[in-house]
N, CA, C and O atoms as CSV, one atom per row, in Angstrom:
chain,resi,resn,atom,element,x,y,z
A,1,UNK,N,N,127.179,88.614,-11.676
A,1,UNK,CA,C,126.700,88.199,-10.370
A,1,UNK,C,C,127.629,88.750,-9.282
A,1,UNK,O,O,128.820,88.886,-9.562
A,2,UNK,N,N,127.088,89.144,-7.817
A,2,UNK,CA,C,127.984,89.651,-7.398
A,2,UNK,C,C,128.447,88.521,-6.514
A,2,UNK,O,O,127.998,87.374,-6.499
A,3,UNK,N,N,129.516,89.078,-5.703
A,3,UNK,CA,C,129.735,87.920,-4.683
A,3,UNK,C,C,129.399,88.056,-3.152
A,3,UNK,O,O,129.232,89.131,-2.576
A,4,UNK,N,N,129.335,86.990,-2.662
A,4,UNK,CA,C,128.308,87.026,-1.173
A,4,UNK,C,C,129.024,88.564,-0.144
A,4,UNK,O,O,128.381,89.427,0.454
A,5,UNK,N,N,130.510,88.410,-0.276
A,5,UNK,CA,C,130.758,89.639,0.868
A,5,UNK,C,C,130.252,90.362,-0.120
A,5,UNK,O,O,129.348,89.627,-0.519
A,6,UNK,N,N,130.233,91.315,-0.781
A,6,UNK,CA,C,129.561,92.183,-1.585
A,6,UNK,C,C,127.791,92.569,-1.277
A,6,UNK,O,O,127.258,93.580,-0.820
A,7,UNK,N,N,127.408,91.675,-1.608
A,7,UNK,CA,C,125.669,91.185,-1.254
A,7,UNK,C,C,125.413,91.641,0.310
A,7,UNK,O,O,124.610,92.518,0.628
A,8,UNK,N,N,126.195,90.930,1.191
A,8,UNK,CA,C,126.639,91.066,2.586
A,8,UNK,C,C,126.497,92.599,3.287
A,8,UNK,O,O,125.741,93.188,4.059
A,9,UNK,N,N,128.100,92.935,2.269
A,9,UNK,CA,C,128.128,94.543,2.983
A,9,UNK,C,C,126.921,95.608,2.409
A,9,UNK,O,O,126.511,96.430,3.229
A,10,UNK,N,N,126.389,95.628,1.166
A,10,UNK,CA,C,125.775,96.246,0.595
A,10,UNK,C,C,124.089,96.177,1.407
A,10,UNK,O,O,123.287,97.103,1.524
A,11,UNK,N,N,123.930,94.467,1.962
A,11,UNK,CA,C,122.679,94.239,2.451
A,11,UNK,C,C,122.884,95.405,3.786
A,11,UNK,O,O,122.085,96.338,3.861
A,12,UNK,N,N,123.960,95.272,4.764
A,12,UNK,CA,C,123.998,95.665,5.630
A,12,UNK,C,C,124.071,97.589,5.465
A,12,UNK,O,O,123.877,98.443,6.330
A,13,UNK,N,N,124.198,97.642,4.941
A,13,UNK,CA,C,124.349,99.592,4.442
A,13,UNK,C,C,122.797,99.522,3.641
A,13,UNK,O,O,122.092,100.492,3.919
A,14,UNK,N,N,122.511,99.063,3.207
A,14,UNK,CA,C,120.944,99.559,2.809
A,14,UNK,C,C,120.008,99.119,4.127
A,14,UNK,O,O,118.997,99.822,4.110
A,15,UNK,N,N,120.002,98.609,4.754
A,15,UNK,CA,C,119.513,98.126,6.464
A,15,UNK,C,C,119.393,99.329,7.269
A,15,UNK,O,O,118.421,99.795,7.864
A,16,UNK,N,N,121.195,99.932,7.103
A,16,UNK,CA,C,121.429,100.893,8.004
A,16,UNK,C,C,120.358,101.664,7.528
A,16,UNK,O,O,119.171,101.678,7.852
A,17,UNK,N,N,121.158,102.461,6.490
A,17,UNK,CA,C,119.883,103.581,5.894
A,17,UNK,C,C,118.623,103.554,5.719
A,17,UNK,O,O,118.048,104.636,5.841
A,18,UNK,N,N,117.959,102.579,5.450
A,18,UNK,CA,C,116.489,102.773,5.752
A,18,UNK,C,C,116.200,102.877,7.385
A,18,UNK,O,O,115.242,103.584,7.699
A,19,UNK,N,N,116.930,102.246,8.431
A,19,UNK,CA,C,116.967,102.684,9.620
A,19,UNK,C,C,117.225,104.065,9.933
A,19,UNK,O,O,116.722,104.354,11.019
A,20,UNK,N,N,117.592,104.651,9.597
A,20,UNK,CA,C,118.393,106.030,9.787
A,20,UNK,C,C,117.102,106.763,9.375
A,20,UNK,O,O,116.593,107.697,9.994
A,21,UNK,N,N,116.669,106.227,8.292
A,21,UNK,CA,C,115.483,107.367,7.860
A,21,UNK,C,C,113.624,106.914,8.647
A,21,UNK,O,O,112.719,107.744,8.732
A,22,UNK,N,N,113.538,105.740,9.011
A,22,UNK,CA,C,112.742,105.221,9.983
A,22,UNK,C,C,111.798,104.065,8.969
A,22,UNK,O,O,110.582,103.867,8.971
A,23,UNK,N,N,112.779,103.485,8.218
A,23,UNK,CA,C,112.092,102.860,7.258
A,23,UNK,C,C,112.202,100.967,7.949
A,23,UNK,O,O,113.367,100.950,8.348
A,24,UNK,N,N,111.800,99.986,8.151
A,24,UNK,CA,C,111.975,98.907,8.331
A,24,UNK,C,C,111.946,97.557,7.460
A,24,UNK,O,O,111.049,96.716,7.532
A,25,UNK,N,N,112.852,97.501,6.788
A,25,UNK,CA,C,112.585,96.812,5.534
A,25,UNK,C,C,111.471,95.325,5.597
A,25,UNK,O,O,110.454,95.149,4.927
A,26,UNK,N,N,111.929,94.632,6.377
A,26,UNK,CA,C,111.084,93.448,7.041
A,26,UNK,C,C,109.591,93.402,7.587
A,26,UNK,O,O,108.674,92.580,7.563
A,27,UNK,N,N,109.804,94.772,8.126
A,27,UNK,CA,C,108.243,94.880,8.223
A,27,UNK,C,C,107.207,95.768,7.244
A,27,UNK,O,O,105.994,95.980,7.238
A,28,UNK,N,N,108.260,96.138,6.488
A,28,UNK,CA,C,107.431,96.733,5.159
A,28,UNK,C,C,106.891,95.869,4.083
A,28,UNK,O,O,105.874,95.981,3.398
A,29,UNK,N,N,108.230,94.598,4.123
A,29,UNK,CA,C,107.728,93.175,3.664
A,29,UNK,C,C,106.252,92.029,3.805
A,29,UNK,O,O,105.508,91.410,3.045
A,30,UNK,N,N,106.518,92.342,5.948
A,30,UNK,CA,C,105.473,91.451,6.164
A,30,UNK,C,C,104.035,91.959,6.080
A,30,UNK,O,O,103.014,91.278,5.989
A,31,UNK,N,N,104.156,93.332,6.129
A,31,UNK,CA,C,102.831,94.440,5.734
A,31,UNK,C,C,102.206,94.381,4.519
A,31,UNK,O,O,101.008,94.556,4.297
A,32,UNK,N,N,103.534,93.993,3.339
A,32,UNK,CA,C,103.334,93.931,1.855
A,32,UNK,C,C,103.602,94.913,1.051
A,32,UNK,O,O,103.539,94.873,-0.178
A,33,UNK,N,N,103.959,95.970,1.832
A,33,UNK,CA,C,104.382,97.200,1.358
A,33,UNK,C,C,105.716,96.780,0.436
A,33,UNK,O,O,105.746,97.459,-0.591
A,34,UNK,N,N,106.521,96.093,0.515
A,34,UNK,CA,C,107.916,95.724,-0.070
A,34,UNK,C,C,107.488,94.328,-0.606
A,34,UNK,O,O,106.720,93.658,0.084
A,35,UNK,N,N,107.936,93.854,-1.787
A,35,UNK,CA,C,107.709,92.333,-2.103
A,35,UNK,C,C,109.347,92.238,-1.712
A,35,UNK,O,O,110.130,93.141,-1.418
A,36,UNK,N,N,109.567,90.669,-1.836
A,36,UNK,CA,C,110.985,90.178,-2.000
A,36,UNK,C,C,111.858,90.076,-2.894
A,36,UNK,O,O,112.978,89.629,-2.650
A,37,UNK,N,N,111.363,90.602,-4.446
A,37,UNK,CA,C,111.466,90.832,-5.586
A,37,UNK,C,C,111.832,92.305,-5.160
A,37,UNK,O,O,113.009,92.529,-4.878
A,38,UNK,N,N,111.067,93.149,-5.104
A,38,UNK,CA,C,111.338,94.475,-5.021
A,38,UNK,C,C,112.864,94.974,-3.682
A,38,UNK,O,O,113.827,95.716,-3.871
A,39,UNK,N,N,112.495,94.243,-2.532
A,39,UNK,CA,C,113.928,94.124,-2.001
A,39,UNK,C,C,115.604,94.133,-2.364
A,39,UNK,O,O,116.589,94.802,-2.052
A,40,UNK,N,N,115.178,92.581,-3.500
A,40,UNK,CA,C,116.263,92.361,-3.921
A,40,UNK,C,C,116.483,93.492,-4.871
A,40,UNK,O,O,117.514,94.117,-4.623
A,41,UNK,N,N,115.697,93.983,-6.034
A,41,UNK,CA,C,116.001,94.952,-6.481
A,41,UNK,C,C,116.815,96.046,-5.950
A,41,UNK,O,O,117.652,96.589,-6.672
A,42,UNK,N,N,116.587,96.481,-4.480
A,42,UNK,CA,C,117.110,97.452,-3.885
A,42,UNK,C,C,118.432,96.903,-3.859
A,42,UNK,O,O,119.241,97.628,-4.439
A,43,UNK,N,N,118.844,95.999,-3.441
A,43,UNK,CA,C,120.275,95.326,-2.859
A,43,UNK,C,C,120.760,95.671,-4.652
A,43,UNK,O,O,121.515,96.539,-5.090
A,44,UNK,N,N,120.268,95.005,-5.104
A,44,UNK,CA,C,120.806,95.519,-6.565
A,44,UNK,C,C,121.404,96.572,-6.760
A,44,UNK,O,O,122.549,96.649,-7.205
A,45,UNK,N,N,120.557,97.669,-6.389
A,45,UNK,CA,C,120.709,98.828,-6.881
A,45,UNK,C,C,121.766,99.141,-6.301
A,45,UNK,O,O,122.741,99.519,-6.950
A,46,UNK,N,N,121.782,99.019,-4.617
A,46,UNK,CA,C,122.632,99.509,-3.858
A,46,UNK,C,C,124.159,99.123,-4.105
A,46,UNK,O,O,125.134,99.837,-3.869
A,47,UNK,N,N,124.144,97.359,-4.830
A,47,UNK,CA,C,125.723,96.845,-4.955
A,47,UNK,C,C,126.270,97.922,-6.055
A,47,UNK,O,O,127.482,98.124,-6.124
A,48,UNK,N,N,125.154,98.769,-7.110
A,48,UNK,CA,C,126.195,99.662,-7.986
A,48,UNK,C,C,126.101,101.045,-7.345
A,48,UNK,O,O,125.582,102.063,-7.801
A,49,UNK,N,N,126.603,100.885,-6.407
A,49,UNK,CA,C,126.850,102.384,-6.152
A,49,UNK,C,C,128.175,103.019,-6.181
A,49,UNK,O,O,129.053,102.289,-5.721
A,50,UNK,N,N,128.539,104.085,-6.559
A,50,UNK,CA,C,129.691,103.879,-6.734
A,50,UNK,C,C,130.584,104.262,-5.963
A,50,UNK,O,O,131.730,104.453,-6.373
A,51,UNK,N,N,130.097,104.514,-4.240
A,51,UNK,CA,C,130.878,105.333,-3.468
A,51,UNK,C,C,130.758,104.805,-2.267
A,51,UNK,O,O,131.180,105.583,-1.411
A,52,UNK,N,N,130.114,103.193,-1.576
A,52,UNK,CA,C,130.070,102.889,-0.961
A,52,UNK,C,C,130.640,103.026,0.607
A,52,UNK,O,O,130.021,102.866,1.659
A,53,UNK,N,N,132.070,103.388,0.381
A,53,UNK,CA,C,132.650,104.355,1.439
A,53,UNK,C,C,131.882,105.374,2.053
A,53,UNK,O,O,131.639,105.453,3.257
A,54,UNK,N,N,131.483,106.209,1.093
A,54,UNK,CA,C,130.791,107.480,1.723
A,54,UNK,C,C,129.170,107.481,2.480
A,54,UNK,O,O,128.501,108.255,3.164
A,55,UNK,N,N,129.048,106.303,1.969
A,55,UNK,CA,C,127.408,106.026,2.547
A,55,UNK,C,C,127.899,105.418,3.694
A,55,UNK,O,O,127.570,106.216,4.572
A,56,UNK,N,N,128.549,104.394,4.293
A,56,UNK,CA,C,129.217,104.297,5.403
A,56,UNK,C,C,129.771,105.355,6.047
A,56,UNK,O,O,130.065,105.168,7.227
A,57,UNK,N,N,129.983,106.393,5.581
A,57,UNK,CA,C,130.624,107.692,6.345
A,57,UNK,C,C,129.522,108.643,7.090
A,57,UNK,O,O,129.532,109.248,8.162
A,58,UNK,N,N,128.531,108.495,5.997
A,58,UNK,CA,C,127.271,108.907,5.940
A,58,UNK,C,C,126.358,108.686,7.448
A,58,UNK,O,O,125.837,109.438,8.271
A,59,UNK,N,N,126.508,107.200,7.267
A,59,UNK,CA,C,125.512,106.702,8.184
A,59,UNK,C,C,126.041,106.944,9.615
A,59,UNK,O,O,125.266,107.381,10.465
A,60,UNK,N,N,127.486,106.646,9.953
A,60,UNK,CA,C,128.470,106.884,11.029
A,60,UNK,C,C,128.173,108.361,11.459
A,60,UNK,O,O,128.407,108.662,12.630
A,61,UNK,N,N,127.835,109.002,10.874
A,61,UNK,CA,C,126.903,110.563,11.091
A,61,UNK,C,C,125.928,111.300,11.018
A,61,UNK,O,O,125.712,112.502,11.164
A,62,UNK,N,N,125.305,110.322,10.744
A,62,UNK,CA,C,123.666,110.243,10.976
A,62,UNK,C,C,122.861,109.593,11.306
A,62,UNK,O,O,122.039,109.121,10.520
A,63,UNK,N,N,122.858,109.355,12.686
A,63,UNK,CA,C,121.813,107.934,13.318
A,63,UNK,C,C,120.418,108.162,13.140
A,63,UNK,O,O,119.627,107.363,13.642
A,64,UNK,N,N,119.918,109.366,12.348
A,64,UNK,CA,C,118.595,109.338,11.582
A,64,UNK,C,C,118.686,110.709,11.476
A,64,UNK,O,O,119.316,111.515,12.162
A,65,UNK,N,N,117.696,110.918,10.155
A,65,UNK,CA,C,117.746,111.734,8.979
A,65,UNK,C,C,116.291,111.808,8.347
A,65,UNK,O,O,115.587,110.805,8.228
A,66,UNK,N,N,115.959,112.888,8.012
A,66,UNK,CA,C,115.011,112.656,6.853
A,66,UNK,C,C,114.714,112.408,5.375
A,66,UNK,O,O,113.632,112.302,4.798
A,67,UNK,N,N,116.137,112.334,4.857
A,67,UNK,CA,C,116.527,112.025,3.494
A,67,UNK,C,C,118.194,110.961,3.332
A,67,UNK,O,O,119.252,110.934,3.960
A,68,UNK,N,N,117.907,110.582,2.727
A,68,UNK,CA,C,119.416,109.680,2.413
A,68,UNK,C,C,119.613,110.627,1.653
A,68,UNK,O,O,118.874,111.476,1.154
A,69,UNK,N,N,121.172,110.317,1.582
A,69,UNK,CA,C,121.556,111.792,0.697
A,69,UNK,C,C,121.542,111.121,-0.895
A,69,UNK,O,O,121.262,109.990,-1.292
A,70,UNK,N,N,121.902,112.151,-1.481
A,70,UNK,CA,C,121.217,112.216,-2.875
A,70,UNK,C,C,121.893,111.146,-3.801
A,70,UNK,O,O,121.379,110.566,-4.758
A,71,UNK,N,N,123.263,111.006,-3.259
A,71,UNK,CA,C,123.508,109.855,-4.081
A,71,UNK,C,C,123.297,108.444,-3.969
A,71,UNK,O,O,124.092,107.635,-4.447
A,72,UNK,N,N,122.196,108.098,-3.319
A,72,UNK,CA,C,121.890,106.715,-3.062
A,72,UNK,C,C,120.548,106.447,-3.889
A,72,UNK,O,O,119.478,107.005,-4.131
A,73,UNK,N,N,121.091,105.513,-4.118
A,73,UNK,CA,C,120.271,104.689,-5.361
A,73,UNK,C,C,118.968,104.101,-4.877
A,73,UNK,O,O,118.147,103.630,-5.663
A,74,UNK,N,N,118.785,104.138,-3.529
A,74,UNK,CA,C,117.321,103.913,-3.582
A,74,UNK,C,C,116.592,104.783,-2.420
A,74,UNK,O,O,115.851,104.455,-1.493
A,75,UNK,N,N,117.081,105.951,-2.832
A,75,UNK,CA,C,116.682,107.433,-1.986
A,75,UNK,C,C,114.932,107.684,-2.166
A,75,UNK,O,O,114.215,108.012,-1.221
A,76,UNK,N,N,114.462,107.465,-3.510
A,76,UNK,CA,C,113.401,107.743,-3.429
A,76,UNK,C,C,112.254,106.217,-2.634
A,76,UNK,O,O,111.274,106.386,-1.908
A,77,UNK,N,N,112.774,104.991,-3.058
A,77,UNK,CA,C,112.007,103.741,-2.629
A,77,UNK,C,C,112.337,104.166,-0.759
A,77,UNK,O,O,111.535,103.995,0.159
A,78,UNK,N,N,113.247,104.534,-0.691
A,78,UNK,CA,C,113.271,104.070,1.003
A,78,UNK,C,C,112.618,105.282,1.781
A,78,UNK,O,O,112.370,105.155,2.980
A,79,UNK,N,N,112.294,106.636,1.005
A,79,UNK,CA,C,111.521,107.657,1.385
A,79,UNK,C,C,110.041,107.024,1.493
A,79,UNK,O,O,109.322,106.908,2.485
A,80,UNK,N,N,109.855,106.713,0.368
A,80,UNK,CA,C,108.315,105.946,0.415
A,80,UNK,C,C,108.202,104.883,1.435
A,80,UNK,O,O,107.109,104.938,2.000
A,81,UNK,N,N,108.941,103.969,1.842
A,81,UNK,CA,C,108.671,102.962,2.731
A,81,UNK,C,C,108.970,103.722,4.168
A,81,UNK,O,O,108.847,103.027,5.176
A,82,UNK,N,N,109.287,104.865,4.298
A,82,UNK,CA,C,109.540,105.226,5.978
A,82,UNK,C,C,108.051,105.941,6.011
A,82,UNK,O,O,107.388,105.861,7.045
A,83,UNK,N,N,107.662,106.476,5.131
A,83,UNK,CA,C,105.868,107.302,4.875
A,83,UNK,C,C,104.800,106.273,5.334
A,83,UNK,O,O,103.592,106.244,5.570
A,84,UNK,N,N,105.519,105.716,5.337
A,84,UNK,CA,C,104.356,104.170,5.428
A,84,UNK,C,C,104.150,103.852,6.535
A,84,UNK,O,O,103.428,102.884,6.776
């Protein structure tokens, strides 16, 4: 299990990045496009990443993008939800 700052920073860096790429997680939710199940999955994915630094470095230099870069773990889900 992870722990809340963890959950926290990880929620907030997968936020960024789907912002960056024009994705809105909340309203992909209230659309239905995203369940809350599938969300959390993402946060999941995102707490094992293993470079968390650099996706913060990332984002600090890219206030939008058309791809998250390749090492993010939910590069392909958050492509699909900005299509939307």
């Amino acid at each position: 299990m992870q722990g809340k700052k963890t959950l926290d920073r990880h929620e907030d860096l997968m936020n960024r990045m789907a912002t960056s790429l024009g994705a809105d997680l909340d309203e992909a939710e209230l659309r239905g496009d995203l369940t809350p199940e599938g969300r959390t999955d993402m946060l999941m994915a995102c707490t094992g990443c293993t470079d968390p630094a650099a996706c913060k470095e990332w984002l600090l230099g890219n206030g939008s993008a058309d791809e998250a870069p390749g090492y993010c773990r939910n590069r392909g889900s958050l492509r699909e939800l900005a299509q939307r």
